[in-house]
LOMARMAR-461582 format. One record per residue: x, y, z of N, C-alpha, C in turn. Coordinates in steps of 0.05 Angstrom, whole numbers, padded with zeros to 5 digits, always signed. Example, Ala and Ser with C-alpha at 12.3 -4.5 7.8 and 13.67 -1.06 7.14 Angstrom:
+00264-00114+00156+00246-00090+00156+00264-00066+00156/+00257-00045+00142+00273-00021+00143+00258+00001+00157/
END
This chain:
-00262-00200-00539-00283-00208-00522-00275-00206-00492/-00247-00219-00482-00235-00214-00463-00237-00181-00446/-00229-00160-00465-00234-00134-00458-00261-00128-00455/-00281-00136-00463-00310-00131-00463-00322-00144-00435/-00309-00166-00434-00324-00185-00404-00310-00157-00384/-00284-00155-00387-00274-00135-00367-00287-00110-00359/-00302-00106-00384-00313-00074-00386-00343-00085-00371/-00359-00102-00375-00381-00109-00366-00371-00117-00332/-00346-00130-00317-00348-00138-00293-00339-00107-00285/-00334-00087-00291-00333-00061-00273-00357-00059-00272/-00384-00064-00281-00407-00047-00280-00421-00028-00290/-00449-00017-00290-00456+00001-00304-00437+00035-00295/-00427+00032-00273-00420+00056-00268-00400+00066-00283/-00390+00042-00291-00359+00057-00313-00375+00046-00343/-00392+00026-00346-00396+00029-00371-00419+00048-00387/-00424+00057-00373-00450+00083-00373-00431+00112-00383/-00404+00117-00371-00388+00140-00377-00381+00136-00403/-00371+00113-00407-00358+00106-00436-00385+00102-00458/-00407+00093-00457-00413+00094-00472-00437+00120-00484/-00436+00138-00461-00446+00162-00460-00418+00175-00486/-00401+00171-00471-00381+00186-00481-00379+00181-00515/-00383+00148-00522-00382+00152-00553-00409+00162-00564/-00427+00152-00554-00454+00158-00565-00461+00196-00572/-00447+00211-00548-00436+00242-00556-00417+00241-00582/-00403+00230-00577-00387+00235-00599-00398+00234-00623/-00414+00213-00625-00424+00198-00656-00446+00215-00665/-00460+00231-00639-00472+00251-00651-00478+00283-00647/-00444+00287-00644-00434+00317-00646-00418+00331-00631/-00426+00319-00608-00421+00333-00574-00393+00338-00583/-00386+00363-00573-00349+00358-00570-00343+00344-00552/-00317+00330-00553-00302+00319-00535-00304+00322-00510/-00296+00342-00505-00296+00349-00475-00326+00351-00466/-00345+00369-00475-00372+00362-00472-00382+00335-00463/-00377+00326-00486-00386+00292-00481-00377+00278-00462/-00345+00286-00458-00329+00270-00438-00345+00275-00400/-00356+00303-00401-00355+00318-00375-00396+00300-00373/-00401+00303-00402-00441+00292-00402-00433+00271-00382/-00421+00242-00401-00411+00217-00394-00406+00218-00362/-00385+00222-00352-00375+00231-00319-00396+00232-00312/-00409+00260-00312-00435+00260-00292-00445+00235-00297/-00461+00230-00309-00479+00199-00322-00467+00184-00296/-00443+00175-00294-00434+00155-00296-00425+00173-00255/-00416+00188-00249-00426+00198-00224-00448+00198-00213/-00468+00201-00222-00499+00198-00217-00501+00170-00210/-00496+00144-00226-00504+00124-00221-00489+00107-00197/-00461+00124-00194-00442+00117-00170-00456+00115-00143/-00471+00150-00142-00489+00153-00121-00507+00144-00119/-00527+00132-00133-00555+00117-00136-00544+00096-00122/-00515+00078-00139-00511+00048-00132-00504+00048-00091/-00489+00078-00094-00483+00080-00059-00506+00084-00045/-00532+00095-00056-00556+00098-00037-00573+00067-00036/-00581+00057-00055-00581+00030-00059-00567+00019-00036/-00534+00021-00041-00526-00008-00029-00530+00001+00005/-00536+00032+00009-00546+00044+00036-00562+00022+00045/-00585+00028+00026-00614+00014+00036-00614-00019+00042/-00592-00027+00018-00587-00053+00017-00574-00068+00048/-00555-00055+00053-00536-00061+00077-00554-00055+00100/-00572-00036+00098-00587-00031+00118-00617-00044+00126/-00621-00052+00107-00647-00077+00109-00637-00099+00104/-00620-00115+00098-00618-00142+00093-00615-00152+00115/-00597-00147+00134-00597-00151+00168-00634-00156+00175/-00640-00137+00171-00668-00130+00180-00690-00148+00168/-00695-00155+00142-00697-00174+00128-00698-00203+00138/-00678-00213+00141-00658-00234+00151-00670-00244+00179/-00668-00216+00194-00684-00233+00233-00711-00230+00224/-00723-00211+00203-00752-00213+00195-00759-00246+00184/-00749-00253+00171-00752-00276+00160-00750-00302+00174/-00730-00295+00198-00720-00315+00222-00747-00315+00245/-00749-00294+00248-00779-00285+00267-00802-00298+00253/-00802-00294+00234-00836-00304+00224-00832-00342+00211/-00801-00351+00215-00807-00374+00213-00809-00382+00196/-00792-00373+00176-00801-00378+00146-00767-00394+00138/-00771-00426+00130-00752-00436+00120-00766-00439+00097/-00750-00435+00080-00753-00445+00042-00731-00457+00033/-00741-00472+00005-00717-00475+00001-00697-00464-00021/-00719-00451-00029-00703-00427-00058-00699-00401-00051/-00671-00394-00051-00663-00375-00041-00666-00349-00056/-00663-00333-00054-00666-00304-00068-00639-00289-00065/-00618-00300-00077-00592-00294-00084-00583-00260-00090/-00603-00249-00106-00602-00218-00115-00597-00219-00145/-00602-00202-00152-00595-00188-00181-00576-00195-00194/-00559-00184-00178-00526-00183-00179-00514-00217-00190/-00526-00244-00182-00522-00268-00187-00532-00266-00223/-00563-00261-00228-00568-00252-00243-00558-00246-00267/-00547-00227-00260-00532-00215-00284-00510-00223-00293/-00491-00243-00267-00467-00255-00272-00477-00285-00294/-00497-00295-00280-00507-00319-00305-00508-00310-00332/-00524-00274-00330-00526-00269-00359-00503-00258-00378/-00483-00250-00354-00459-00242-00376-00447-00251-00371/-00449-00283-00369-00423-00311-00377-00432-00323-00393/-00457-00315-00411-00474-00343-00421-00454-00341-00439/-00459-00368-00458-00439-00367-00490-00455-00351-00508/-00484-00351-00502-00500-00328-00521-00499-00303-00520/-00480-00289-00506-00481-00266-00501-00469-00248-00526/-00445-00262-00549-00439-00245-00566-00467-00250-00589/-00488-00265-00586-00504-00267-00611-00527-00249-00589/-00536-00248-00577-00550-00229-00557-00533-00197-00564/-00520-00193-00560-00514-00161-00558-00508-00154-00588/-00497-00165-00615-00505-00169-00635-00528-00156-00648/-00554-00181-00640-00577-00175-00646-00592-00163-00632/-00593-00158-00605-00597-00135-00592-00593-00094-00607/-00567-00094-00605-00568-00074-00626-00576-00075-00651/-00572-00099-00674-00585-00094-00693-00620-00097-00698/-00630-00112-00676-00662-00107-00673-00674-00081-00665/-00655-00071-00652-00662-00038-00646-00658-00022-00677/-00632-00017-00693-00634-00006-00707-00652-00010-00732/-00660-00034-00733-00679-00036-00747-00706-00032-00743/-00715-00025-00719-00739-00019-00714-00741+00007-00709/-00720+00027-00706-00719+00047-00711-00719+00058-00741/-00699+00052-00770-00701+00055-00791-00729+00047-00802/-00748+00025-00798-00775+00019-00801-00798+00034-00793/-00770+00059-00771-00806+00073-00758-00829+00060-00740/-00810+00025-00726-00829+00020-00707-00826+00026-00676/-00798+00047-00668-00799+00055-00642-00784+00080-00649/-00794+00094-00625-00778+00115-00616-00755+00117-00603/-00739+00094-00598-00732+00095-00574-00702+00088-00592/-00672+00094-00585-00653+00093-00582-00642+00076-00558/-00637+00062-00553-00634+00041-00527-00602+00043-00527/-00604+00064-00505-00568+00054-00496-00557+00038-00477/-00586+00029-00459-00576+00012-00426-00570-00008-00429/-00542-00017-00445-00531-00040-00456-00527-00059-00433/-00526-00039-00410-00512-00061-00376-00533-00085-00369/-00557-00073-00388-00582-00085-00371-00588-00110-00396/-00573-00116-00419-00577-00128-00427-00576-00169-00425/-00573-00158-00398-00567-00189-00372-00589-00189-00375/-00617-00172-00371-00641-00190-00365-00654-00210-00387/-00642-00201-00416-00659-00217-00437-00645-00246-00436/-00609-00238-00437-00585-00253-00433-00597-00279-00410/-00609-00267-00390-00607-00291-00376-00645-00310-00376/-00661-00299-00390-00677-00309-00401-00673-00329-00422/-00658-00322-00440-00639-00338-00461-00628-00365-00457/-00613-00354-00436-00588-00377-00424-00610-00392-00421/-00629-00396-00393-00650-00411-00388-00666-00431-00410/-00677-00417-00433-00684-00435-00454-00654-00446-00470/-00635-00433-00467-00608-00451-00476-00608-00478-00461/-00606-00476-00432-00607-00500-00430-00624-00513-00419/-00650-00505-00426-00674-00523-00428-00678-00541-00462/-00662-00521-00476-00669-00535-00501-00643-00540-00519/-00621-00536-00510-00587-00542-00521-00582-00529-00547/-00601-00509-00540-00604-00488-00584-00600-00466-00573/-00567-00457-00587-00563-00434-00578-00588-00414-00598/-00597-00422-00630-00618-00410-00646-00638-00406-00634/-00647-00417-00610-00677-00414-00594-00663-00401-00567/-00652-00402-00552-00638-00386-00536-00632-00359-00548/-00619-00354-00563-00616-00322-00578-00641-00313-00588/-00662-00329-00597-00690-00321-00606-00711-00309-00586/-00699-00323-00555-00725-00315-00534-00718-00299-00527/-00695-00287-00521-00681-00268-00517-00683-00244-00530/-00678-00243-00559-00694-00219-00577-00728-00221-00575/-00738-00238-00571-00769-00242-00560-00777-00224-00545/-00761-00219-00518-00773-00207-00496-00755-00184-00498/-00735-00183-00508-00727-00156-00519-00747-00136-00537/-00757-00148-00560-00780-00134-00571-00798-00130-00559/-00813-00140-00535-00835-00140-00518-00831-00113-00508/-00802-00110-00491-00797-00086-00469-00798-00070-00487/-00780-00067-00516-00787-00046-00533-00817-00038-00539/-00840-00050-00544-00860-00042-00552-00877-00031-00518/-00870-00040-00507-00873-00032-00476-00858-00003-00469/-00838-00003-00476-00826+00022-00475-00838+00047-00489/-00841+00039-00512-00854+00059-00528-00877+00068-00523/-00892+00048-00511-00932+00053-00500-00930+00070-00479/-00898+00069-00456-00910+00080-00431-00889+00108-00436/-00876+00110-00452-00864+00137-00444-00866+00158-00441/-00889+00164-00451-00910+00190-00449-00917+00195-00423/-00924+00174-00408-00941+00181-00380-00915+00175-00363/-00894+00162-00377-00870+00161-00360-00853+00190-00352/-00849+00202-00378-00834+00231-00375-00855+00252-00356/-00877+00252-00369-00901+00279-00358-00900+00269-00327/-00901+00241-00313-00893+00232-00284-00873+00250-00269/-00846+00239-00288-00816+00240-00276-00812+00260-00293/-00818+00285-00306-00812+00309-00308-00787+00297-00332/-00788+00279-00344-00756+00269-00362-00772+00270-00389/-00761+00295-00396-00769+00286-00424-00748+00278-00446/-00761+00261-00465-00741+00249-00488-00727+00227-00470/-00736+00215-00450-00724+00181-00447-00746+00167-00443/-00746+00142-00455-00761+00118-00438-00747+00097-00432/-00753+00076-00432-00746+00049-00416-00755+00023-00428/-00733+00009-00435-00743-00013-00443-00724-00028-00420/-00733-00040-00404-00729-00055-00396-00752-00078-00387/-00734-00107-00389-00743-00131-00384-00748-00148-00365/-00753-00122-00347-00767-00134-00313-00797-00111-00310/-00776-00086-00309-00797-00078-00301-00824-00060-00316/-00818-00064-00339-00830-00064-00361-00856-00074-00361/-00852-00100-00358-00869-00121-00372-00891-00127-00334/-00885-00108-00315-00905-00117-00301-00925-00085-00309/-00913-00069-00319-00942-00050-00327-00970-00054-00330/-00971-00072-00352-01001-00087-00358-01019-00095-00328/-01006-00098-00302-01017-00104-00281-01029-00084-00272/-01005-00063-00273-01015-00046-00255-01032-00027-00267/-01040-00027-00308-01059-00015-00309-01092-00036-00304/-01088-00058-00300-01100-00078-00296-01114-00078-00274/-01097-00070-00251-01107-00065-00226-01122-00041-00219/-01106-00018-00237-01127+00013-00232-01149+00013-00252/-01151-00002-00264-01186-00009-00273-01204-00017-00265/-01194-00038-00246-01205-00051-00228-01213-00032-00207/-01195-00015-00191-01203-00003-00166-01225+00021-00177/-01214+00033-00208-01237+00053-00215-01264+00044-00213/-01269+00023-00214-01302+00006-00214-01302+00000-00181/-01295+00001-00171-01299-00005-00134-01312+00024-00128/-01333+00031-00117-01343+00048-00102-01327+00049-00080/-01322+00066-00075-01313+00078-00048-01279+00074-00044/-01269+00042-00050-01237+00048-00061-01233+00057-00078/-01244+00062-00098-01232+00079-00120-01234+00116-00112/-01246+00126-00082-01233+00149-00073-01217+00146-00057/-01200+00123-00047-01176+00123-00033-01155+00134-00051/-01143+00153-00041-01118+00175-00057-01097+00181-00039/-01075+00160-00044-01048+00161-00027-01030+00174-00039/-01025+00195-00046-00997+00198-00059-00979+00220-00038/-00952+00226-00038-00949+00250-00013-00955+00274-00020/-00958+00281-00037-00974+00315-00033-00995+00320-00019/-01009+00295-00031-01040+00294-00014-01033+00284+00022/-01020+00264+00024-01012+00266+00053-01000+00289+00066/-00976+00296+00045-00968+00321+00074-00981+00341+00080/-01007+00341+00050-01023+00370+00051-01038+00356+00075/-01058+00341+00086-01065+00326+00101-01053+00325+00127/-01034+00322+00134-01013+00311+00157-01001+00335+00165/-00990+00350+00150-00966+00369+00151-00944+00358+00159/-00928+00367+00168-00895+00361+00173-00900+00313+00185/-00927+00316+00186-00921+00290+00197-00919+00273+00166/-00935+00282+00149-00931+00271+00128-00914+00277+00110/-00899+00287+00113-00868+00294+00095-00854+00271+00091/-00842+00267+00063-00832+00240+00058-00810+00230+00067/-00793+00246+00088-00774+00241+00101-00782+00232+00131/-00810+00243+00143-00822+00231+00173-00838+00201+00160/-00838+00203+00130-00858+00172+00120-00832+00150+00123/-00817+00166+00116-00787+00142+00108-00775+00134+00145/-00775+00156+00155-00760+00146+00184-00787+00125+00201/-00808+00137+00205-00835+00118+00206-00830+00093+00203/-00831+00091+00177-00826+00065+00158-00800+00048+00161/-00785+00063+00168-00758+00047+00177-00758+00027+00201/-00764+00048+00220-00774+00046+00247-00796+00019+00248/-00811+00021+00232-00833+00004+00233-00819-00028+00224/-00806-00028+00196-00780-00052+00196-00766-00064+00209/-00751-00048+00222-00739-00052+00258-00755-00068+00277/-00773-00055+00283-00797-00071+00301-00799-00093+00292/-00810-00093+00263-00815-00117+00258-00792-00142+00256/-00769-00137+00260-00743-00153+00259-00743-00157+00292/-00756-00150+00307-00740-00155+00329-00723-00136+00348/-00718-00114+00335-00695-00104+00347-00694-00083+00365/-00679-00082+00381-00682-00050+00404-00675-00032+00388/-00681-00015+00405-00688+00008+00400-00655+00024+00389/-00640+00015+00399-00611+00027+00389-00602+00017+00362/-00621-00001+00352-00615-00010+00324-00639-00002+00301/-00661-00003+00316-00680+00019+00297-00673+00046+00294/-00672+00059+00311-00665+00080+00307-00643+00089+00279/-00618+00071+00280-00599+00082+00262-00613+00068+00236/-00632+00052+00233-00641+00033+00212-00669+00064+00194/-00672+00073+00218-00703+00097+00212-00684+00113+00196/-00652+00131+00210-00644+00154+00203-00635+00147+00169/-00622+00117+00159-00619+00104+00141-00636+00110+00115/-00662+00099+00117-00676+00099+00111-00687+00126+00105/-00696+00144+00111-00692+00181+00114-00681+00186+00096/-00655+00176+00098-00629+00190+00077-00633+00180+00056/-00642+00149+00053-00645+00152+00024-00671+00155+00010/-00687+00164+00028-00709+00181+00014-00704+00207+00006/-00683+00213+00016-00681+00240+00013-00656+00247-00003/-00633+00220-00007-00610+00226-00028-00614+00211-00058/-00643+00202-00045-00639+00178-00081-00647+00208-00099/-00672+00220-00098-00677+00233-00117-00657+00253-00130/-00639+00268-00108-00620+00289-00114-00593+00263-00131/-00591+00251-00126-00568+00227-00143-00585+00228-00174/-00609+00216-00173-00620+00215-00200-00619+00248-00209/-00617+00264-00206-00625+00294-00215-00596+00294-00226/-00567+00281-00211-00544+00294-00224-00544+00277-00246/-00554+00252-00256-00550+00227-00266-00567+00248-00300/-00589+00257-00287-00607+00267-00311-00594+00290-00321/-00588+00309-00307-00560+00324-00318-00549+00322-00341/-00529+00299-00331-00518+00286-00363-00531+00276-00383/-00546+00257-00377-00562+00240-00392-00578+00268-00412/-00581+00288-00402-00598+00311-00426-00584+00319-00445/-00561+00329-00441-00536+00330-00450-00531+00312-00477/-00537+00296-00477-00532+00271-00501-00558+00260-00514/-00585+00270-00494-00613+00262-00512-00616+00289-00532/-00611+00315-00513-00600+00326-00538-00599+00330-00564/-00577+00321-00568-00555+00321-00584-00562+00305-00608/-00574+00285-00592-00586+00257-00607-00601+00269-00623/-00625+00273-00615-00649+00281-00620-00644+00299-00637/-00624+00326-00631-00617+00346-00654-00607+00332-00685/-00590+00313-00679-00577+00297-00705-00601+00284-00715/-00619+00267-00697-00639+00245-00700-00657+00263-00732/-00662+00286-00717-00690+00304-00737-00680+00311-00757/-00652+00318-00765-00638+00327-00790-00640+00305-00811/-00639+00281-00796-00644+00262-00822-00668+00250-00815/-00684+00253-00797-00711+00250-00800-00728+00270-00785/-00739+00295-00806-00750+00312-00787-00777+00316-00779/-00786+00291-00777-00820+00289-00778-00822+00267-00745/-00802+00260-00732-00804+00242-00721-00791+00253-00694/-00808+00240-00669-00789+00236-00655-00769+00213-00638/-00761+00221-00626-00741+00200-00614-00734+00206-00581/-00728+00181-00566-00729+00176-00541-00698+00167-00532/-00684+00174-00518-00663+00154-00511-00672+00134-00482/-00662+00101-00491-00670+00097-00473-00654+00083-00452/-00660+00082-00424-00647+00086-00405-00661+00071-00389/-00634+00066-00357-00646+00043-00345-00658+00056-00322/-00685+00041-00304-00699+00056-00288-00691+00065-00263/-00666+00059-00259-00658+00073-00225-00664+00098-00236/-00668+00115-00266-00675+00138-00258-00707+00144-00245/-00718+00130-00245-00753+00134-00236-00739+00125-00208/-00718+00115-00199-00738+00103-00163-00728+00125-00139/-00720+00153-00151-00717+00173-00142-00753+00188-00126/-00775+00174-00138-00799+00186-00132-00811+00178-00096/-00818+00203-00091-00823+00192-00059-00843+00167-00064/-00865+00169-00083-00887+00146-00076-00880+00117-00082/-00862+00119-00093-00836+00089-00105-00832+00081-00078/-00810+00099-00070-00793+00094-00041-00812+00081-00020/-00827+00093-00014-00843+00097+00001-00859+00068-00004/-00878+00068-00022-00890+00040-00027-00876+00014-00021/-00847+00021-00040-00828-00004-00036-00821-00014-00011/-00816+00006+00023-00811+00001+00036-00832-00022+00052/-00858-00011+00047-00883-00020+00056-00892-00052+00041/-00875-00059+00026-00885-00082+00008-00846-00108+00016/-00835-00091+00029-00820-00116+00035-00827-00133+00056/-00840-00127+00077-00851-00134+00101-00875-00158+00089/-00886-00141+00069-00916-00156+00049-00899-00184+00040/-00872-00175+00025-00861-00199+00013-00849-00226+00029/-00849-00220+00049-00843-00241+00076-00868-00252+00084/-00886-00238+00084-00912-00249+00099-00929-00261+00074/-00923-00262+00040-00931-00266+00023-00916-00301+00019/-00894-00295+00025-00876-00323+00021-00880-00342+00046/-00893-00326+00066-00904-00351+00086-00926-00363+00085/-00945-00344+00081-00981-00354+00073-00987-00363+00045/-00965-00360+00021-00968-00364-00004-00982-00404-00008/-00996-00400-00019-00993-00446-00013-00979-00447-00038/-00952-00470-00033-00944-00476-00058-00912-00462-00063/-00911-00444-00044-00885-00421-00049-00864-00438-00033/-00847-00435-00046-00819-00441-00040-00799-00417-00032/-00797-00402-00048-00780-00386-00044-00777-00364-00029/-00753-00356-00015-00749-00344+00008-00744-00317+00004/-00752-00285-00003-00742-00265-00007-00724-00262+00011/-00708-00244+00004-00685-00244+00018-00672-00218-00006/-00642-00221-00011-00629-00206-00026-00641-00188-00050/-00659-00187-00055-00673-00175-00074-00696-00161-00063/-00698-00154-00033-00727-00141-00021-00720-00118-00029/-00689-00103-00028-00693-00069-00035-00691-00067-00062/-00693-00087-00066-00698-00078-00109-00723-00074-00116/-00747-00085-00093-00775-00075-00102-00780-00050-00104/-00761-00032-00102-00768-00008-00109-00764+00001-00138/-00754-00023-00150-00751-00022-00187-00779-00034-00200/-00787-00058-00191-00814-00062-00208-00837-00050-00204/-00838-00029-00182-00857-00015-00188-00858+00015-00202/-00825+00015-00208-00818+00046-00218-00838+00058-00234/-00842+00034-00261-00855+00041-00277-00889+00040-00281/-00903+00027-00264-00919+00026-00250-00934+00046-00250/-00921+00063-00234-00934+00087-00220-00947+00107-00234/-00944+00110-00255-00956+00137-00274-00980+00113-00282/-00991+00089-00282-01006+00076-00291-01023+00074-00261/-01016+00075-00247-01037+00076-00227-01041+00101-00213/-01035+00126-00218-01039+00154-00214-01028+00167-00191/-00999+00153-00185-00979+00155-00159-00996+00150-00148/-01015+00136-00141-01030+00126-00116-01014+00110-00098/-00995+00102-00077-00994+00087-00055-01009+00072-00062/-01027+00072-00055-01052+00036-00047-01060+00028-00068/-01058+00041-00091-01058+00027-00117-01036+00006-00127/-01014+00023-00133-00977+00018-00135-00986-00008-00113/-00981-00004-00083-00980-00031-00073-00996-00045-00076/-01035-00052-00084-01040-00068-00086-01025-00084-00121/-01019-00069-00136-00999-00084-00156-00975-00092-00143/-00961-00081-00129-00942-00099-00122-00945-00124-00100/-00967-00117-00089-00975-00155-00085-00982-00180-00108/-00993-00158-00124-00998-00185-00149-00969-00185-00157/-00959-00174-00156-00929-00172-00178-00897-00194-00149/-00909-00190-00129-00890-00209-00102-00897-00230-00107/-00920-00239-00107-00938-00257-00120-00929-00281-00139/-00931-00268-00165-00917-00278-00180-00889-00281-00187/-00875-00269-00175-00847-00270-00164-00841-00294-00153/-00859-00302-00132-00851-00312-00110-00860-00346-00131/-00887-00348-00139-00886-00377-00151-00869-00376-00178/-00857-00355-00190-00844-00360-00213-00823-00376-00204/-00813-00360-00186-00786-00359-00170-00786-00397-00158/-00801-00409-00154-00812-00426-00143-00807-00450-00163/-00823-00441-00180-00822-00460-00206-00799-00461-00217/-00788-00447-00230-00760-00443-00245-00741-00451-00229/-00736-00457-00198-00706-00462-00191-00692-00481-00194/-00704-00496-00198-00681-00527-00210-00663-00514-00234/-00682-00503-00253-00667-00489-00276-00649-00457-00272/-00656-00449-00254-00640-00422-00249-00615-00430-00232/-00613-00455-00213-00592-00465-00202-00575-00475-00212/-00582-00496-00239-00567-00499-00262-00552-00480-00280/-00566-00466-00284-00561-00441-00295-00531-00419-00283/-00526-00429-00248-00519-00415-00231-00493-00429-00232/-00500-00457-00230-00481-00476-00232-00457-00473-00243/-00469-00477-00278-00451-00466-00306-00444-00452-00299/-00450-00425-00290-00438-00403-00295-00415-00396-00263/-00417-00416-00256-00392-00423-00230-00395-00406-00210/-00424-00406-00202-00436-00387-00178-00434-00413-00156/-00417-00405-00134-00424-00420-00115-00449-00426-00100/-00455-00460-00096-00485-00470-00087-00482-00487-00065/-00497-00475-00046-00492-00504-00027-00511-00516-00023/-00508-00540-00019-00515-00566-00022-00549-00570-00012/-00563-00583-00026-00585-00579-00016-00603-00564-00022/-00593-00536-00035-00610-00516-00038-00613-00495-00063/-00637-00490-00070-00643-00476-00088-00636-00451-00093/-00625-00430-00119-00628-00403-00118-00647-00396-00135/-00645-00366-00128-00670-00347-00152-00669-00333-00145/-00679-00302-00166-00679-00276-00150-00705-00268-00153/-00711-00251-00141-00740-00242-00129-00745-00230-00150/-00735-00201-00162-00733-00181-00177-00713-00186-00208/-00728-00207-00222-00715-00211-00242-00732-00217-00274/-00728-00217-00302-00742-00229-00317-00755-00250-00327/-00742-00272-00313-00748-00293-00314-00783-00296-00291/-00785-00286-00274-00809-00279-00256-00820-00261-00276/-00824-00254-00285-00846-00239-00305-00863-00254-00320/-00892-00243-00323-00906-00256-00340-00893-00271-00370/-00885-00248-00379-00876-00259-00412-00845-00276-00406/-00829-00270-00394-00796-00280-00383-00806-00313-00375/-00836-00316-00359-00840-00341-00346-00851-00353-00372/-00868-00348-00382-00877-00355-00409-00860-00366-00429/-00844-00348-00440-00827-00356-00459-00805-00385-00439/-00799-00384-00426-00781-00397-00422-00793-00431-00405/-00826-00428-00405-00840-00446-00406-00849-00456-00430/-00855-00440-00446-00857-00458-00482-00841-00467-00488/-00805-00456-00484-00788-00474-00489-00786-00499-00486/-00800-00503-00461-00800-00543-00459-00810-00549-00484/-00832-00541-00495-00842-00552-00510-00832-00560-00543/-00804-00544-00546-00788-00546-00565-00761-00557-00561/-00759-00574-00543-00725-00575-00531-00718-00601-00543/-00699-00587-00548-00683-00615-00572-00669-00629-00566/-00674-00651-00563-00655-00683-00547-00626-00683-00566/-00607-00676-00551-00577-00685-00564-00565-00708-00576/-00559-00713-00592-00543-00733-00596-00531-00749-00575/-00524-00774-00567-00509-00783-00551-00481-00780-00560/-00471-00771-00536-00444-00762-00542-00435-00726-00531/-00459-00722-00538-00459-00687-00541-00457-00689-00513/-00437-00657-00511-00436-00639-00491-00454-00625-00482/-00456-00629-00453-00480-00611-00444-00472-00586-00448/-00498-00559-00456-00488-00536-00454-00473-00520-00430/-00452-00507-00431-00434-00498-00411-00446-00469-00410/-00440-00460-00384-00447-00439-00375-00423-00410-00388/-00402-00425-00393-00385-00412-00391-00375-00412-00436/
END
């Protein structure tokens, strides 16, 4: 177990090579093949995590005097992801979580109820820390490992509905996505483009960049939308002009290096869907099959980037006028460019579609995030995340803010089992 926590605190970037690398093996790849698939994989996501932590390092400053400017004290903080995942891979449920995680997959594949092969084992923090949460809302590690495969089966049946319009989108064929954030806000955003189809006159509003740059020309190119948009962040922070500026050219770059990072990442990743798929049909040749993967490959799309930038500014001005909101975005504003990854083929790469879902989706973020922090601080606690005094955490961009993640881990009250006197409270650790 010791070696395993070790393999999980390097990250997806080294555990993505290695497990590319056996998953080739197990189904054919030669060695070296597999070894060179894996690398790339696992190079690809190096550069994603470096364009990311670009964007990251380069708006959180920005973020930060944005938040200071408009006057916004809260008291639940928005810690990031990254906290997140450390709650989820310390819980004590994590060996009955990854367990039944893989064996709920292979059984719903031998049954013929998914397509999907799920290898984004890194991401298995989001059910993990849904889990923990009803762990210790209800002191049962049996109902903690249960909500957890709960919303694990959810993203699977989610995965399987959208992958069609997911690949024909992102040009990927043979992967989908199960994942347990951004999954499960889909239903909105086909929710919302139903809605705008019945609006006269918004439902001919059509943002996407083809249509702009054909429109604009060189002004609308997704690299003059991204420096724009940078520029426009800046302002809104406050800042001269010698600090927008390098904040615009920032911003540019990673409109313009996320997608070429995801292209080397998909590289590999074909390499082994493959392979899969070749072995998959020999013993079942009537069927097909998906490998599934985690979505930094979609947030390579200009109308992602682009939207996301335009909806952090929304998420500051959402957490001020919200009645009732507590919580402060912060560390998790450049991750909005993950919940709407999947989104986007459901609302027809529209811009003004995509963002009016990602207001409903900040939205609910922001009061999930709100509600849950007594218990996510606890949660933070156990798991020996430093807290200072006084104040709440939570992340903006997580499962537990999800419709079904908030759900399940709100019915749990309703089953929580009073301990024995005497009993140990559940440990984080």
């Amino acid at each position: 177990m010791s070696f395993f926590n070790a393999l999980i605190g390097m990250g997806a970037t080294v555990m993505m090579p290695i497990i590319f690398f056996i998953v080739g093996l197990i189904f054919g790849v030669k060695p070296g093949k597999a070894f060179k698939a894996g690398m790339t994989v696992g190079i690809g996501f190096t550069g994603i995590n470096m364009v990311v932590g670009l964007l990251l390092t380069s708006l959180g400053p920005a973020a930060m005097d944005m938040a200071t400017r408009f006057g916004l004290k809260l008291n639940v903080v928005d810690v990031g992801w990254a906290t997140g995942a450390a709650i989820g891979w310390s819980s004590p449920l994590i060996p009955f979580i990854v367990v039944g995680a893989i064996l709920l997959n292979l059984i719903l594949l031998l049954l013929n109820l998914t397509k999907i092969l799920n290898i984004d084992i890194f991401n298995y923090w989001l059910i993990s820390l849904v889990g923990t949460l009803v762990y210790d809302i209800t002191g049962s590690i049996p109902m903690g490992t249960a909500a957890a495969l709960l919303l694990y089966l959810i993203a699977f049946v989610i995965g399987d509905l959208t992958a069609k319009p997911i690949q024909a989108m992102y040009k990927m064929e043979g992967v989908a996505f199960v994942h347990a954030t951004c999954g499960i806000y889909v239903p909105l955003g086909i929710f919302v483009n139903w809605i705008i189809e019945r609006i006269p006159g918004v439902n001919k509003i059509d943002l996407n960049p083809e249509k702009i740059t054909e429109t604009l020309g060189v002004i609308g190119e997704p690299i003059t939308l991204a420096t724009v948009l940078g520029a426009g962040l800046g302002f809104l922070a406050g800042w001269p002009i010698t600090q927008v500026l390098p904040l615009a050219v920032n911003v540019a770059a990673v409109m313009i290096l996320l997608p070429r990072m995801v292209g080397v990442t998909v590289e590999g990743v074909m390499v082994i869907r493959d392979a899969a798929e070749a072995r998959l049909k020999k013993l079942f040749p009537k069927r097909e099959f998906y490998i599934g993967m985690d979505t930094a490959l979609l947030i390579g799309e200009p109308c992602i980037i682009a939207t996301s930038l335009l909806l952090i500014p929304t998420a500051l001005l959402l957490a001020m006028v919200l009645p009732g909101n507590n919580m402060l975005p912060f560390t998790d504003l450049a991750s909005i460019v993950f919940i709407i990854s999947m989104v986007a083929p459901f609302c027809k790469r529209n811009m003004f579609r995509i963002y009016i879902t990602g207001i409903l989706i900040l939205a609910l973020c922001l009061y999930a995030g709100t509600a849950m922090g007594p218990d996510y601080t606890e949660a933070a606690r156990k798991a020996n995340i430093q807290i200072t005094e006084g104040q709440e955490l939570g992340n903006l961009v997580s499962p537990y803010n999800t419709p079904a993640g908030w759900a399940i881990v709100e019915a749990s009250r309703l089953m929580k089992v009073d301990a024995p006197a005497g009993t140990p409270a559940p440990e984080g650790k």
